[in-house]
Residue, then its C-alpha position, 0 to 999 in steps of 0.5 A: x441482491x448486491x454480490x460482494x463486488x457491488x458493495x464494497x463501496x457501501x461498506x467502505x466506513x465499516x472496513x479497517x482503515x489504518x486511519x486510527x493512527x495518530x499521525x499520518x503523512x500523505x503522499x500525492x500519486x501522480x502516477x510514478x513508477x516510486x511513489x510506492x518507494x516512497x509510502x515503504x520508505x516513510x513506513x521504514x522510518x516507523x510513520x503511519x503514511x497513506x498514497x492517495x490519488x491526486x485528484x482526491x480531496x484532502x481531509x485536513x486533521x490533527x493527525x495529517x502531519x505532512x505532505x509528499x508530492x510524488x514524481x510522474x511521466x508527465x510533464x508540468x507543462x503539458x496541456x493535460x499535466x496533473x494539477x493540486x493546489x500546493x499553495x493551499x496545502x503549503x499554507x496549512x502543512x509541511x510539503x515536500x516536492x519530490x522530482x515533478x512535485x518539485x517542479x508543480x511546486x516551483x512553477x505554481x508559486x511563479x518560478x519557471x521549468x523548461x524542457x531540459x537539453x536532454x533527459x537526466x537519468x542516473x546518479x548525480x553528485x548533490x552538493x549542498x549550498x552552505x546548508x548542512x544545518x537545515x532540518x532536512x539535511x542534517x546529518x547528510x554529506x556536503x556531497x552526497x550521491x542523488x538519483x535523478x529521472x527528469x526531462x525538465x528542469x527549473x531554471x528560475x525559483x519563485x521570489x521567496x524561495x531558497x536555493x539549497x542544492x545543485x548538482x553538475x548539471x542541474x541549477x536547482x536540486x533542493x529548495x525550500x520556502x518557509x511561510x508566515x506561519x512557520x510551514x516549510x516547503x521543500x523541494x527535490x528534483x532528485x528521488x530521495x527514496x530510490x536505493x541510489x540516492x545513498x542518504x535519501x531515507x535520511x532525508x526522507x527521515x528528516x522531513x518526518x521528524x525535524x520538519x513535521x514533527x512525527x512520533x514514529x511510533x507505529x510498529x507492528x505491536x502498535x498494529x496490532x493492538x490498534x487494530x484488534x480494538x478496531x475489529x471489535x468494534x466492527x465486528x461485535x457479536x457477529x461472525x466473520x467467515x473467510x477462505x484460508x490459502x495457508x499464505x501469508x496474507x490471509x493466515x495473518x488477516x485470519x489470526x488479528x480477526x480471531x484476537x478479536x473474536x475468536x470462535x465466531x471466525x470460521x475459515x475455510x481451508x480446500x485442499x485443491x489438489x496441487x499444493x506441495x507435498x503434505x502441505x494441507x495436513x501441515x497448515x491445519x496443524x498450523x491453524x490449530x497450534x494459533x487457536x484459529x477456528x478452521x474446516x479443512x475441505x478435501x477437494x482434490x478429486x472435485x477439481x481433477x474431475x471438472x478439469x478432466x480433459x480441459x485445455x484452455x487456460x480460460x476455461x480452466x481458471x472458470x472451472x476453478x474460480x466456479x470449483x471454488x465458489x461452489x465449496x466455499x457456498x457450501x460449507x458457508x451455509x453450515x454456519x449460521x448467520x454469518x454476516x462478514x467476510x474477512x478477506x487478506x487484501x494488501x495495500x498493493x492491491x489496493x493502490x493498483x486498483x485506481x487510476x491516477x490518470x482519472x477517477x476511475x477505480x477497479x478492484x482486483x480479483x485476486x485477493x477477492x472471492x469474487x463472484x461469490x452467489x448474490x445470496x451472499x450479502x456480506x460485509x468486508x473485514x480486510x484487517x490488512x488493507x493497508x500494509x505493504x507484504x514485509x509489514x504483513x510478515x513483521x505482524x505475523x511475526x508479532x502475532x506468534x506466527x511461525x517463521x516458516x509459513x511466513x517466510x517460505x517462499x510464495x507458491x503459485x496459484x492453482x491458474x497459473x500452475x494449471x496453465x504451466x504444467x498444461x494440466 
């Protein structure tokens, strides 16, 4: 029998993707220490947007409304550098190059970046060339503070393209090409989505909008009506079991899934024995003020038992990740067939757990209940699997979640606390 692990890829079409929205922005990742300043960014500007690898084939649809090229530690000439067709992706929808996306963009259409004479890193002044009207400028100052992280520079752009801006050091800072059939390709060898660019969410804002015509329409409420419809069509008559931390991720995950189908979500809640003071009583009264369907397990004395005497840090994260599983199996075989696991997995998890440097792809542990006994075959319900934490938390918010389960501050997992205080 498959453990959950092993079918996560099977199950993929039935998992809740955001991709009912209806529209989306796709970001390129070439492996930047920004590209997620850029998904939070485009999603601050209330855009449905998903980063992807950028090796993966692209799905061209009516709800793809444009494309960002992220930055990346490579260079563009480098033997091994990350390569895409841009020609073929500026031929179908707006692009917009940022820093090395900038670059690949330049060089693929015949222009030519070389080495800089030395690493540009830190605020630059960005003057814009006679071009405050353009659509990706507007409303931004003739001089405006830009951040830059870059060792190579364009020195020529490609026949047919046009010079938007420089800066003190850098010849071209902004360039833009429109094809026969009105597309608009940008490029920006500054990072608009860093705090230090002063005006880049406007930019960044200006692209979705006056370049690729987006709604911005995708609010929490949006989210959320969007997604219970979603989940009950996933789920149907079925019943979903999941373990609750009191968190934020899972309580929320926990309350879309109950929306939808109310009595048939069976949480578990295990009181582990290092949770704050209280907290366990005041979390079940929580869970029963939101209607959620939920067990409190009293573990305390399991967990003080099995770790009686334990003192490598190793050893202990098994006892518990066991101490764990054991609970969870347990009370799982109390209810009759279950056939989903509903899980509070993030966007963050998700993107971290694949490479950009090649197609190999590792699911983080943390948010999963992994190792879970091969009789347990279930498909996954991951409501959340494409939100970024504060989104989780203006959801909550939009859920009826109280503030304060929202906002207090994280507590540290039972592993960590176990190897702190060397218990």
């Amino acid at each position: 029998m498959a453990t959950v692990f092993s079918v996560i890829f099977k199950q993929l079409k039935l998992i809740i993707f955001v991709a009912i929205m209806t529209e989306k922005i796709l970001i390129l990742d070439f492996g930047s220490q920004y590209t997620q300043l850029i998904a939070r960014a485009v999603r601050e500007a209330n855009v449905y947007c998903e980063i992807t690898p950028y090796f993966k084939e692209i799905e061209y649809s009516s709800t793809l409304k444009g494309i960002i090229l992220s930055g990346s530690p490579f260079s563009v000439n480098e033997e091994k550098a990350p390569q895409v067709d841009v020609k073929t992706m500026a031929a179908k929808l707006p692009v917009l190059g940022v820093c090395y996306g900038a670059q690949l963009t330049a060089k693929a259409f015949g222009g030519r970046v070389d080495k800089s004479e030395k690493r540009e890193y830190g605020r630059a002044s960005l003057t814009i060339e006679n071009h405050e009207d353009d659509a990706l400028f507007q409303n931004i100052s003739t001089q405006s503070q830009v951040w830059m992280s870059h060792s190579d520079t364009i020195k020529e752009l490609p026949v047919g393209f046009e010079l938007l801006g420089t800066t003190e050091s850098i010849p071209v800072a902004a360039f833009k090409r429109m094809n026969d059939e009105g597309c608009a390709l940008y490029g920006l060898q500054f990072h608009p989505e860093v705090y230090h660019s002063t005006e880049g969410k406007t930019i960044l804002s200006n692209f979705l909008v006056n370049v690729c015509g987006c709604l911005q329409d995708w609010t929490p409420a949006h989210f959320v009506s969007d997604t219970v419809e979603a989940l009950k069509k996933q789920i149907g008559n079925r019943k979903v079991i999941m373990a609750l931390s009191g968190g934020v991720d899972s309580t929320v995950a926990a309350t879309l899934i109950h929306k939808a189908i109310g009595k048939n979500l069976y949480g578990i809640f295990v009181d582990n024995g290092v949770l704050r003071k209280n907290e366990f009583e005041q979390v079940i009264e929580t869970y029963n003020t939101l209607g959620l369907n939920v067990t409190g397990i009293d573990a305390k004395q399991l967990f003080y038992d099995r770790l009686d005497g334990k003192s490598d840090p190793e050893e202990k994260r098994k006892i518990i990740g066991g101490s764990f599983i054991d609970i969870f199996d347990r009370e799982a075989k109390k209810v009759e067939g279950v056939e989903l696991l509903g899980q509070g997995t993030i966007y963050p998890d998700v993107i971290e757990s694949v490479s950009v440097h090649g197609p190999s792809v590792t699911i983080k542990s943390h948010h999963n209940v992994g190792g879970l006994p091969d009789t347990m075959k279930l498909e996954l319900v991951e409501p959340l699997r494409y939100l970024f934490k504060d989104e989780v938390r203006k959801v909550g918010l939009e859920l009826g979640i109280p503030y304060d389960l929202l906002y207090r501050h994280p507590f540290p997992g039972l592993a960590w606390q176990l190897e702190f205080w060397e218990i």
